[in-house]
KOLNU-724361 format. One record per residue (C-alpha): residue number from 1; residue in three letters; x, y, z. Coordinates in steps of 0.001 Angstrom, whole numbers, plus 524288, in hexadecimal, padded with zeros to 5 digits. Each point is the difference from the previous one (the first is absolute). Layout:
BEGIN
<rec><kolgu>NUM</kolgu><drenza>ala</drenza><xx>X</xx><yy>Y</yy><zz>Z</zz></rec>
...
//
This chain:
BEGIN
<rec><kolgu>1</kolgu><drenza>unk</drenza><xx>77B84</xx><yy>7D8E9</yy><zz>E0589</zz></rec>
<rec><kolgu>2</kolgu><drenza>unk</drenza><xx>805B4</xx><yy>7F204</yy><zz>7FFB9</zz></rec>
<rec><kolgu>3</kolgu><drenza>unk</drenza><xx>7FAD6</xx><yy>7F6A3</yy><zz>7F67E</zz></rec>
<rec><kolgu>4</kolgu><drenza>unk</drenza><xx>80179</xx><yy>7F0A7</yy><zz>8008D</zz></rec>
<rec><kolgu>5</kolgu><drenza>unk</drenza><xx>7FEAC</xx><yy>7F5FC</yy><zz>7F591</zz></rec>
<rec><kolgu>6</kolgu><drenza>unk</drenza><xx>7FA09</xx><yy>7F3B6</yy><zz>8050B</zz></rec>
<rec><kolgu>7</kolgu><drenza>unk</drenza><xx>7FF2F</xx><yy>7F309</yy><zz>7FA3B</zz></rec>
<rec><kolgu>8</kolgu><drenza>unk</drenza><xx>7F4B2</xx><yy>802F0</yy><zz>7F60A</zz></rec>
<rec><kolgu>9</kolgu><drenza>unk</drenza><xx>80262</xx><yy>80722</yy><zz>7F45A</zz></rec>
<rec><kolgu>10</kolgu><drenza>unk</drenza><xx>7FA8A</xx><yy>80DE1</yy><zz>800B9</zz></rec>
<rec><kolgu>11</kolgu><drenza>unk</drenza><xx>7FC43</xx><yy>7FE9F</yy><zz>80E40</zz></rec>
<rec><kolgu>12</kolgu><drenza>unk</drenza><xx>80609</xx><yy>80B67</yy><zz>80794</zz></rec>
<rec><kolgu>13</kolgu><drenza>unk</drenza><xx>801C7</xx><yy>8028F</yy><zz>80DDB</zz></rec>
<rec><kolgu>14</kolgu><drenza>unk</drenza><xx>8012B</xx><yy>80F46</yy><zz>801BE</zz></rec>
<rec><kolgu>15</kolgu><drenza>unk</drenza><xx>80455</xx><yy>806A9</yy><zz>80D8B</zz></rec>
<rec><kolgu>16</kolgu><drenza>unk</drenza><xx>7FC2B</xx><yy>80E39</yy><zz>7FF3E</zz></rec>
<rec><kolgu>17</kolgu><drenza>unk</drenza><xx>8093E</xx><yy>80837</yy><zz>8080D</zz></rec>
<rec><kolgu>18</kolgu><drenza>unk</drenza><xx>7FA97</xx><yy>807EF</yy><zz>80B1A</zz></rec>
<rec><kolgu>19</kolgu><drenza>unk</drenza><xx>804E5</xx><yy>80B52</yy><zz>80759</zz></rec>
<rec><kolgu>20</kolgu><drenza>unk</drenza><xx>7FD03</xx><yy>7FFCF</yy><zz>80F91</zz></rec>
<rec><kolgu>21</kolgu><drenza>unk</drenza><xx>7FECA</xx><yy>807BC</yy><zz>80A27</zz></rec>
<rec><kolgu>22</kolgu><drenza>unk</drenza><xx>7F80B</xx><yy>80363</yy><zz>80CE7</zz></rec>
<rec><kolgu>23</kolgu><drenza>unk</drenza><xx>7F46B</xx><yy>8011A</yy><zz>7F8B3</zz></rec>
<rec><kolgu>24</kolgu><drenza>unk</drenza><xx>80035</xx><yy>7F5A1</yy><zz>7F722</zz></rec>
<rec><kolgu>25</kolgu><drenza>unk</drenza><xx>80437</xx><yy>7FD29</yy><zz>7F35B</zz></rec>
<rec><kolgu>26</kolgu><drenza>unk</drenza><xx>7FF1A</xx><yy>8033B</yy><zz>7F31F</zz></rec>
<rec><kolgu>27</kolgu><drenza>unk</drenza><xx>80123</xx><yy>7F74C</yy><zz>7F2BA</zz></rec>
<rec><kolgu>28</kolgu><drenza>unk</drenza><xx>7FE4E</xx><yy>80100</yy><zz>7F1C5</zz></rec>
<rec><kolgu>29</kolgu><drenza>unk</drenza><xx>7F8A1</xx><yy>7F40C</yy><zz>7FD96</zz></rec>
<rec><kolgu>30</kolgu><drenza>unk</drenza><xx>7FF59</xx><yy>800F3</yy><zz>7F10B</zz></rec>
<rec><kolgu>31</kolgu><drenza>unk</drenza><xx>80753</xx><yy>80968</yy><zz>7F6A9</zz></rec>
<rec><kolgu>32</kolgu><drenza>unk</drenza><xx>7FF15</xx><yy>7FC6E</yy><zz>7F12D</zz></rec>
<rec><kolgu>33</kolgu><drenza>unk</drenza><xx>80EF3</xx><yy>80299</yy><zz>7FC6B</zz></rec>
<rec><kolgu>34</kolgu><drenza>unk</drenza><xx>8050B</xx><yy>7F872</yy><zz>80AB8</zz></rec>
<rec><kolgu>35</kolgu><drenza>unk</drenza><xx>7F84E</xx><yy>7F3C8</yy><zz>7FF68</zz></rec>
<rec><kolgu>36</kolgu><drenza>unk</drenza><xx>80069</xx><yy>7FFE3</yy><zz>7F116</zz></rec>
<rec><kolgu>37</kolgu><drenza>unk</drenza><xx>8101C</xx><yy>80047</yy><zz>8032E</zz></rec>
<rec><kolgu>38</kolgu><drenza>unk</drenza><xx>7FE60</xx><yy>7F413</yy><zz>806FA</zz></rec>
<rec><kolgu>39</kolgu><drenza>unk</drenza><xx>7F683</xx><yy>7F89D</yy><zz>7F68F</zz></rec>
<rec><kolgu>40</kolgu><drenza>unk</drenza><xx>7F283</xx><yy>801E8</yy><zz>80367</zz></rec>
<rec><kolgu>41</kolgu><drenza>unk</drenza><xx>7FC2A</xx><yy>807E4</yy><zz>7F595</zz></rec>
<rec><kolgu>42</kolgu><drenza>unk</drenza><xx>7EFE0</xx><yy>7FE76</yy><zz>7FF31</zz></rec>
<rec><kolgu>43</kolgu><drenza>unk</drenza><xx>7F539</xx><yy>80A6D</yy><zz>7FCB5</zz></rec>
<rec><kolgu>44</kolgu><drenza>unk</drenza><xx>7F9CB</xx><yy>8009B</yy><zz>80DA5</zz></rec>
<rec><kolgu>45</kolgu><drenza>unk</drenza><xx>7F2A3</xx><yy>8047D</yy><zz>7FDE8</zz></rec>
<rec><kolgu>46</kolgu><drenza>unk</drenza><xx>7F80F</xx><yy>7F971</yy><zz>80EB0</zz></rec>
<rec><kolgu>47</kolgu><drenza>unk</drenza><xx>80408</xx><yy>80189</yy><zz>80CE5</zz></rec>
<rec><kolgu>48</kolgu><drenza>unk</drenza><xx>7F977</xx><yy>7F63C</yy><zz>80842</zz></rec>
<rec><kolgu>49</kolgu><drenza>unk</drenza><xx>7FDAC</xx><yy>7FF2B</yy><zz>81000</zz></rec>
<rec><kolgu>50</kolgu><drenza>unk</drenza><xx>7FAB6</xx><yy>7F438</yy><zz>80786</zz></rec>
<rec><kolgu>51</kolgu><drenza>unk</drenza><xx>7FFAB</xx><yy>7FFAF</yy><zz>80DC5</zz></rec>
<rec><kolgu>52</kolgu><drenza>unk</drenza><xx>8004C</xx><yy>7F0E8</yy><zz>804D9</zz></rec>
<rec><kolgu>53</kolgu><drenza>unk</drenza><xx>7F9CA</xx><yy>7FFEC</yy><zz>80F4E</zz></rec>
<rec><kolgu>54</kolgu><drenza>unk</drenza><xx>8055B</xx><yy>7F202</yy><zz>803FE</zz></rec>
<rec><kolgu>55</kolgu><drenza>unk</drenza><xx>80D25</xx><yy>7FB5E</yy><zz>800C2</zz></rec>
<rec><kolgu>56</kolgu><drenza>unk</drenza><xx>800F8</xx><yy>7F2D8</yy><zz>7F67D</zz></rec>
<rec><kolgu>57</kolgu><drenza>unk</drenza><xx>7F5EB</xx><yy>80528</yy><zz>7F747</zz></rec>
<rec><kolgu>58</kolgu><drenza>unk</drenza><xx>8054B</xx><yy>7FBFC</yy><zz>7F149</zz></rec>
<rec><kolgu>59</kolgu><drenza>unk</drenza><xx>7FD18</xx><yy>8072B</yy><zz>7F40B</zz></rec>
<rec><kolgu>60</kolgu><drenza>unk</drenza><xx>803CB</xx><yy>7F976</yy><zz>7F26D</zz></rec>
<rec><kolgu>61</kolgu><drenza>unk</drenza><xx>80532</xx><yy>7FBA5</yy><zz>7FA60</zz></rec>
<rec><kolgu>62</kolgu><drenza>unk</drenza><xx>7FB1E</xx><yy>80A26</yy><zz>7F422</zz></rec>
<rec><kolgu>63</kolgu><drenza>unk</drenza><xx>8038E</xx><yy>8030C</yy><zz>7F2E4</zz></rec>
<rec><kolgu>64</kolgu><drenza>unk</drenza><xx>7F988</xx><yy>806B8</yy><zz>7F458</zz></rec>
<rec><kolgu>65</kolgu><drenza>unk</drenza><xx>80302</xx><yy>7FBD1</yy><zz>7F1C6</zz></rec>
<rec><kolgu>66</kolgu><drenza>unk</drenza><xx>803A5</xx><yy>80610</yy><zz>7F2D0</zz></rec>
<rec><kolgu>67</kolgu><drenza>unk</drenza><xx>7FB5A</xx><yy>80914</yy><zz>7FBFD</zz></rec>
<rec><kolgu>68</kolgu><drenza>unk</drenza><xx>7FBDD</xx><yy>8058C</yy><zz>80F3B</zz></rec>
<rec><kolgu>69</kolgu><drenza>unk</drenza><xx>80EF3</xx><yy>7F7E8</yy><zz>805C3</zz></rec>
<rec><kolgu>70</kolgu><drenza>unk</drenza><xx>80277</xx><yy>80932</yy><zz>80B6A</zz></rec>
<rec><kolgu>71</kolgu><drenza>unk</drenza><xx>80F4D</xx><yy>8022C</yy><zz>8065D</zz></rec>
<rec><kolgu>72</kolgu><drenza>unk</drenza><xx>7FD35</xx><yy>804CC</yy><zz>80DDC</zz></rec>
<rec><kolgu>73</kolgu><drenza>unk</drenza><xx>809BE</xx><yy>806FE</yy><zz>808AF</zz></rec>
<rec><kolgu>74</kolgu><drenza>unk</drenza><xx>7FC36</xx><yy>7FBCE</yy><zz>80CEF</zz></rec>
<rec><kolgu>75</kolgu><drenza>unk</drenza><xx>8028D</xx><yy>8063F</yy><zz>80CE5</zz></rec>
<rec><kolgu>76</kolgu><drenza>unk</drenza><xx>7FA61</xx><yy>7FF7A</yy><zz>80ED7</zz></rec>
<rec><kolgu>77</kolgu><drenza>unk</drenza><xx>7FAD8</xx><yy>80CE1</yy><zz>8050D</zz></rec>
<rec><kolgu>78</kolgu><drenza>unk</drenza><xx>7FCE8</xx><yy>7FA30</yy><zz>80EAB</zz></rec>
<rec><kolgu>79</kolgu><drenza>unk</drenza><xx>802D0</xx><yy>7F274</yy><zz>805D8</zz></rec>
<rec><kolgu>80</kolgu><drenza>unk</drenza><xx>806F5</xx><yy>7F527</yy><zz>7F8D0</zz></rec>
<rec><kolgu>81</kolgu><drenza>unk</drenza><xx>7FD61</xx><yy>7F657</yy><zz>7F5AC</zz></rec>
<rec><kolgu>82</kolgu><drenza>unk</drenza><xx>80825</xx><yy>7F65B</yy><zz>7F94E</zz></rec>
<rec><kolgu>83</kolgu><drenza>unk</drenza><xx>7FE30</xx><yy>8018C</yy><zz>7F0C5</zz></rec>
<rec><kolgu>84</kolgu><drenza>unk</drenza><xx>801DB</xx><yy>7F56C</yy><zz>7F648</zz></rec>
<rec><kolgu>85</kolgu><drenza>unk</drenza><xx>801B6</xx><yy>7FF4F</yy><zz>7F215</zz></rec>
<rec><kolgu>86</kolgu><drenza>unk</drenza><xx>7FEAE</xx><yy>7F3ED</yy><zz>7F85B</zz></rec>
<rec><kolgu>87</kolgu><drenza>unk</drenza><xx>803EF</xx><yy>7FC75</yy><zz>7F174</zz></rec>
<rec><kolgu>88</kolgu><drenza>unk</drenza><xx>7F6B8</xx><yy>7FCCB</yy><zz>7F6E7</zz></rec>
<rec><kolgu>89</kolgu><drenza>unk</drenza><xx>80579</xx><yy>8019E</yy><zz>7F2B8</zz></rec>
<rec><kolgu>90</kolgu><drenza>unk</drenza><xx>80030</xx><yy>7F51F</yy><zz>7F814</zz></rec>
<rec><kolgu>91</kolgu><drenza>unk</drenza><xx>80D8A</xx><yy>7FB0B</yy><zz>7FB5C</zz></rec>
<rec><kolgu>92</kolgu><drenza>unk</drenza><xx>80617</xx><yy>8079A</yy><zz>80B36</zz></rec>
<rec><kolgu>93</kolgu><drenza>unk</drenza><xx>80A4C</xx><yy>7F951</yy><zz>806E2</zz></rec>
<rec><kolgu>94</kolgu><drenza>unk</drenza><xx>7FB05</xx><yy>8044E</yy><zz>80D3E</zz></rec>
<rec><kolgu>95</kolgu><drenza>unk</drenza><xx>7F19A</xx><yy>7FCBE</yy><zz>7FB2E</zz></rec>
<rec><kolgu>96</kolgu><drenza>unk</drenza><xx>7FA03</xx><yy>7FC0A</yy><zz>80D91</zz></rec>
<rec><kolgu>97</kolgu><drenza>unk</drenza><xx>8090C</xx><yy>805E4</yy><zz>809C0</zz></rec>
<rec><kolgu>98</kolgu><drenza>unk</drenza><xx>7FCDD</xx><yy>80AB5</yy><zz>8094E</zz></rec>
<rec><kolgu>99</kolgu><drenza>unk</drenza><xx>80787</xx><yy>80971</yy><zz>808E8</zz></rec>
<rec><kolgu>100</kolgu><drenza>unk</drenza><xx>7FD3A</xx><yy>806DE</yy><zz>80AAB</zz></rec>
<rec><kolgu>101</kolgu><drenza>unk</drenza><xx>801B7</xx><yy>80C6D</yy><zz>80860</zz></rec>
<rec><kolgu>102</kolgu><drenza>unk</drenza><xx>7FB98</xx><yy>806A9</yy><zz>80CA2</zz></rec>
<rec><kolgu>103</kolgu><drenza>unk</drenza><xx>7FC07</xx><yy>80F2A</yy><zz>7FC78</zz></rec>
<rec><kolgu>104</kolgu><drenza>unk</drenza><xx>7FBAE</xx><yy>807BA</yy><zz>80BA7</zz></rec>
<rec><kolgu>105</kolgu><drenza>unk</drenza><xx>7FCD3</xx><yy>80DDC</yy><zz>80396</zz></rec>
<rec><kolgu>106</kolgu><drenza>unk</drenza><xx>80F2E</xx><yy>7FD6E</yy><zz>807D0</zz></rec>
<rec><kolgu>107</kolgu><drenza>unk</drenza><xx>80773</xx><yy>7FA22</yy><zz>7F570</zz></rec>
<rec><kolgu>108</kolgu><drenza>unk</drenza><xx>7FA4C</xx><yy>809A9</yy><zz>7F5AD</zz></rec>
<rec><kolgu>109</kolgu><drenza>unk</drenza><xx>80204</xx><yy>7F53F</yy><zz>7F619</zz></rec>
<rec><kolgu>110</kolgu><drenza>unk</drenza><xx>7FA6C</xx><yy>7FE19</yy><zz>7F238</zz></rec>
<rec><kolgu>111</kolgu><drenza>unk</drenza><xx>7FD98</xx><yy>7F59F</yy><zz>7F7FD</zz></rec>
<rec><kolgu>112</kolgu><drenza>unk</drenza><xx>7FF30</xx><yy>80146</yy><zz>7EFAF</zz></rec>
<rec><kolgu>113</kolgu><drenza>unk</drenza><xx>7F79E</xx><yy>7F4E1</yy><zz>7FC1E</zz></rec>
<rec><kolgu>114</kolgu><drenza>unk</drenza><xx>7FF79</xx><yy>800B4</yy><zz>7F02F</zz></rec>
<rec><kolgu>115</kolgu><drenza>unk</drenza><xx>7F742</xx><yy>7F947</yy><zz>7F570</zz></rec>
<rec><kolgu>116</kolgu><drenza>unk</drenza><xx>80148</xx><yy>7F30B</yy><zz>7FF50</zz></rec>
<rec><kolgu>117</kolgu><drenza>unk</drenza><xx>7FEE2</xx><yy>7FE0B</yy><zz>80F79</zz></rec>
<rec><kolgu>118</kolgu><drenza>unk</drenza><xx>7F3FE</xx><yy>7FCB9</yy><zz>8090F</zz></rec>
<rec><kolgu>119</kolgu><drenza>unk</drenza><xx>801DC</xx><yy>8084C</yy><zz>80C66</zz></rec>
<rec><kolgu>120</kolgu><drenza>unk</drenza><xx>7FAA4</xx><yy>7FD85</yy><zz>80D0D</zz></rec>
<rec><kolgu>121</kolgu><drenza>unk</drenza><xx>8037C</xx><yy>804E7</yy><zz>80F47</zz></rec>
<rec><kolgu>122</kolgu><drenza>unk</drenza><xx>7FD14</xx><yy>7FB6D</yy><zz>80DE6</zz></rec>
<rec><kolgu>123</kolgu><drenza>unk</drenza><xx>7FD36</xx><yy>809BC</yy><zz>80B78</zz></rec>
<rec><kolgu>124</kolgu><drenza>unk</drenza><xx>80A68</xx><yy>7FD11</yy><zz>80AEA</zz></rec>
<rec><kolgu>125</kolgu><drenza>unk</drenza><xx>7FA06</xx><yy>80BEF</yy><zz>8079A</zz></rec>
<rec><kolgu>126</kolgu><drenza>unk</drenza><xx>7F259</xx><yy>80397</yy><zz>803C5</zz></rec>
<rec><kolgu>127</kolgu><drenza>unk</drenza><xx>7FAA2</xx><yy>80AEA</yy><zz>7F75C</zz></rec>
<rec><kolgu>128</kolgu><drenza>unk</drenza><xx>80A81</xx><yy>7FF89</yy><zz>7F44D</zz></rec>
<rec><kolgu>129</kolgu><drenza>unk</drenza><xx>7FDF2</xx><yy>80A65</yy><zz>7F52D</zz></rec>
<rec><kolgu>130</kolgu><drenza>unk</drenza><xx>80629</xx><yy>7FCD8</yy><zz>7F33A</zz></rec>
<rec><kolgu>131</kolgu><drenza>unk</drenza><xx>801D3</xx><yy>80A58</yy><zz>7F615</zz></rec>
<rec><kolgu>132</kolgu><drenza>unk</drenza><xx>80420</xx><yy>7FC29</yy><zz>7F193</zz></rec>
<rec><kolgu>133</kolgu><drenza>unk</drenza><xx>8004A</xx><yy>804CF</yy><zz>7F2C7</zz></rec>
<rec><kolgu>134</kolgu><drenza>unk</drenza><xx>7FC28</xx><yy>7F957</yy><zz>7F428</zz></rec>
<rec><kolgu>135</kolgu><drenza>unk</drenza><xx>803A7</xx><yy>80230</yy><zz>7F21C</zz></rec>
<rec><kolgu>136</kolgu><drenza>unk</drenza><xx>7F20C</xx><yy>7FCDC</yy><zz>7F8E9</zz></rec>
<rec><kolgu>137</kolgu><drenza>unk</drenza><xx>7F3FE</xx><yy>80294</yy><zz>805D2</zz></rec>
<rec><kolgu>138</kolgu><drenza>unk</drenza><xx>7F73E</xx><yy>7F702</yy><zz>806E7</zz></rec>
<rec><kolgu>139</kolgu><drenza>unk</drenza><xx>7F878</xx><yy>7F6B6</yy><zz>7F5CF</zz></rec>
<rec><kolgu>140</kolgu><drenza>unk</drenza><xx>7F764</xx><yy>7F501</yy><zz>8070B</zz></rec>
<rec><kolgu>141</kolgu><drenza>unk</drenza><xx>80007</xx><yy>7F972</yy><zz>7F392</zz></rec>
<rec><kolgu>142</kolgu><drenza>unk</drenza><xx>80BDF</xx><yy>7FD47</yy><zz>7FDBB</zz></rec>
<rec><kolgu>143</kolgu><drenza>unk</drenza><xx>80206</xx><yy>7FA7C</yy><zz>80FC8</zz></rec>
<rec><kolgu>144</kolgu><drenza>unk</drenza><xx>8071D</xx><yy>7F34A</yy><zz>80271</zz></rec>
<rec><kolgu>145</kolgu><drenza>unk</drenza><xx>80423</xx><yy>7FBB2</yy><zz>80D47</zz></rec>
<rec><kolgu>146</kolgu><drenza>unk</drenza><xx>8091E</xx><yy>7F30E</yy><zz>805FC</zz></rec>
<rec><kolgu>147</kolgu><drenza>unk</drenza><xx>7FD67</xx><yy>7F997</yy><zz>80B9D</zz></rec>
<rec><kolgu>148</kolgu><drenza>unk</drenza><xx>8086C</xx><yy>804D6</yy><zz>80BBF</zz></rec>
<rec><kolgu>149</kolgu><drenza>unk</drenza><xx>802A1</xx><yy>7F3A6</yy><zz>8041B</zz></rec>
<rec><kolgu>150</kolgu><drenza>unk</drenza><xx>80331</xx><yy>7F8CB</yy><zz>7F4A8</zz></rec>
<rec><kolgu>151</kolgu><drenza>unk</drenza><xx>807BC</xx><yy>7F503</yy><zz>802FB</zz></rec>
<rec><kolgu>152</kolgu><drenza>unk</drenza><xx>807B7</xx><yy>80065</yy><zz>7F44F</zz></rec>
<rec><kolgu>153</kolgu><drenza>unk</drenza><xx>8035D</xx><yy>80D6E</yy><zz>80293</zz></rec>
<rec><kolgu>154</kolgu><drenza>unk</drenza><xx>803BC</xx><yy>7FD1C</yy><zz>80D7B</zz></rec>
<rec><kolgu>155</kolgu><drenza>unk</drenza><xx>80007</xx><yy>80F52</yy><zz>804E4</zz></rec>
<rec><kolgu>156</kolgu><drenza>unk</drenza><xx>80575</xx><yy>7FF31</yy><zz>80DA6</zz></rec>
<rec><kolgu>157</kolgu><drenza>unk</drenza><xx>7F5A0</xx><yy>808AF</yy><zz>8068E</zz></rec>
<rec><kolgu>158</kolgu><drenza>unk</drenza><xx>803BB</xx><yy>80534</yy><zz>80E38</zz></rec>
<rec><kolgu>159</kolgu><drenza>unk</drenza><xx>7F130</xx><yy>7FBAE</yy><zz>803DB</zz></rec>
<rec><kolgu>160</kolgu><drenza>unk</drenza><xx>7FBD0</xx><yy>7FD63</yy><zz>80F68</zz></rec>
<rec><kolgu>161</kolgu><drenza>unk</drenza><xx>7F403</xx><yy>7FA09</yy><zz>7FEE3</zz></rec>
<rec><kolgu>162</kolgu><drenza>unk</drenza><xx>7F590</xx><yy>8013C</yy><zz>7F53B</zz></rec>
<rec><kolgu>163</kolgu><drenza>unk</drenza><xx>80008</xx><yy>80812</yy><zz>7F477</zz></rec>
<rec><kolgu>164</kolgu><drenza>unk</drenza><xx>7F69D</xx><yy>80C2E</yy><zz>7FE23</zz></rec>
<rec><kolgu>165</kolgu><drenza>unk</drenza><xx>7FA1A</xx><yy>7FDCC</yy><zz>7F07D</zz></rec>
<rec><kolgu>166</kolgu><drenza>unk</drenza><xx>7F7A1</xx><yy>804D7</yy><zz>7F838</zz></rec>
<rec><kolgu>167</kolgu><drenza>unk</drenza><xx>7F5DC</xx><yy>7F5DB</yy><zz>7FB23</zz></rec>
<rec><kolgu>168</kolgu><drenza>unk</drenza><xx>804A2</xx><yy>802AD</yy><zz>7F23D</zz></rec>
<rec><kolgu>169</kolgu><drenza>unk</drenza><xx>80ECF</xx><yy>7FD36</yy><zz>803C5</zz></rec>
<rec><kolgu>170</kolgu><drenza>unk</drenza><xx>7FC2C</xx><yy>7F449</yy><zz>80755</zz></rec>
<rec><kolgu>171</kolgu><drenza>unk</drenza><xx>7FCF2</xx><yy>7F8D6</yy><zz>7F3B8</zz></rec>
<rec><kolgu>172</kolgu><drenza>unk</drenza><xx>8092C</xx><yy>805CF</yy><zz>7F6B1</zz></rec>
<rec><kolgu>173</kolgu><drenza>unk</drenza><xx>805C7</xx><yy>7F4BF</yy><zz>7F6BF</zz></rec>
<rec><kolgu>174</kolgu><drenza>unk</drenza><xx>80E52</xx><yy>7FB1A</yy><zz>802A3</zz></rec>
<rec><kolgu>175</kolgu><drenza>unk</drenza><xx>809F2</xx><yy>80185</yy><zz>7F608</zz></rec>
<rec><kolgu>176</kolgu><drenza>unk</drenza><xx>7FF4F</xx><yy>7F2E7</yy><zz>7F91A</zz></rec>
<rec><kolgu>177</kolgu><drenza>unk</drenza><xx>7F252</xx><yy>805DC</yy><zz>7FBCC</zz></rec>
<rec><kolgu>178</kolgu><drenza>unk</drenza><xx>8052D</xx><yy>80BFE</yy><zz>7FB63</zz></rec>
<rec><kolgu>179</kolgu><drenza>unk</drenza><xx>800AB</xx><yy>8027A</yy><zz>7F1B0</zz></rec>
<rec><kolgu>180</kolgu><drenza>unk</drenza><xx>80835</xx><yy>80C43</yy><zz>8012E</zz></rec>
<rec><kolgu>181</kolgu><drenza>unk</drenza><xx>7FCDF</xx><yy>80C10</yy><zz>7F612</zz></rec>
<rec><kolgu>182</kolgu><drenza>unk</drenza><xx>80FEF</xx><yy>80424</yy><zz>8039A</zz></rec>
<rec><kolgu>183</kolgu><drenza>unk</drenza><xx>80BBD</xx><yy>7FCAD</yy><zz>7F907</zz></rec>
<rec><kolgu>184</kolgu><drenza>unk</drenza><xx>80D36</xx><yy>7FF57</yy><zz>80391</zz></rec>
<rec><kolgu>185</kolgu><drenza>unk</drenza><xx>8092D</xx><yy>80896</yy><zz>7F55F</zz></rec>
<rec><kolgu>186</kolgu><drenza>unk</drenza><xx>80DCB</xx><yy>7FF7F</yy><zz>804FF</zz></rec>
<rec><kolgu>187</kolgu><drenza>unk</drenza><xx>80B92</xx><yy>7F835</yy><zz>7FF9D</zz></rec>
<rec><kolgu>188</kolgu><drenza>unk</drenza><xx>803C0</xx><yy>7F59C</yy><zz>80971</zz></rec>
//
């Protein structure tokens, strides 16, 4: 497997290797030891599977906080999306910035998305099933969510057309109204 640091702190973006032939292929997509190795080192205890019909349809940007914060490993089992992962820990020096990758059932990619970071995707095709894992389980209390097109974020969506929301996403609160229950612990 290859593993690339990105801009954000903590955010990792993991190619699995796979072994082809005439059939098909075959990939590890998570083994403990390895991706501990390269830094993602959280208790997964849910896998999670959505299956998004239209392309442009948005999900997120989501987070859960202490003492439910979820890190989610994120991968596409069929079509493509492009995943984004925003900082929201106060006192970070990237507090407000975002990046972004395509994952697709192609590509194989993953995306580690820890706490401290809202998470959202875009379909790019039809019928897009996203797989993840998630290191604390699913709390509804303890939800929070960013608009996805906060213009203070500025996320640099590849969107034709009109976005595909959930009514609860389409009124999620920007950033400047977010009074975030992360902080940021490293060093500059």
């Amino acid at each position: 497997m290859q593993t690339f640091t990105t801009r954000l702190d903590g955010v990792i973006r993991v190619v699995p290797k796979r072994f082809g032939d005439h059939r098909g292929f075959f990939a590890q997509t998570y083994t403990r030891r390895d991706y501990a190795a390269a830094g993602i080192d959280g208790d997964f205890v849910q896998d999670n599977h959505s299956l998004s019909a239209q392309v442009g349809t948005v999900r997120g940007l989501h987070f859960q906080a202490p003492p439910h914060a979820q890190g989610k490993l994120v991968r596409c089992g069929r079509g493509a999306i492009f995943d984004v992962a925003v900082d929201i820990r106060k006192g970070s020096p990237t507090f407000g910035q975002w990046v972004g990758f395509e994952l697709s059932a192609e590509n194989g990619a993953q995306l580690y998305v820890p706490p401290g970071f809202a998470h959202g995707f875009m379909t790019l095709l039809p019928d897009s099933e996203i797989v993840y894992k998630c290191t604390d389980y699913y709390a509804p209390e303890t939800e929070g969510a960013l608009r996805w097109d906060d213009p203070a974020i500025g996320i640099d969506w590849p969107l034709q057309g009109e976005a595909v929301l959930s009514a609860k996403d389409s009124v999620a609160p920007l950033l400047a109204d977010l009074d975030s229950p992360f902080l940021w612990r490293g060093e500059a």
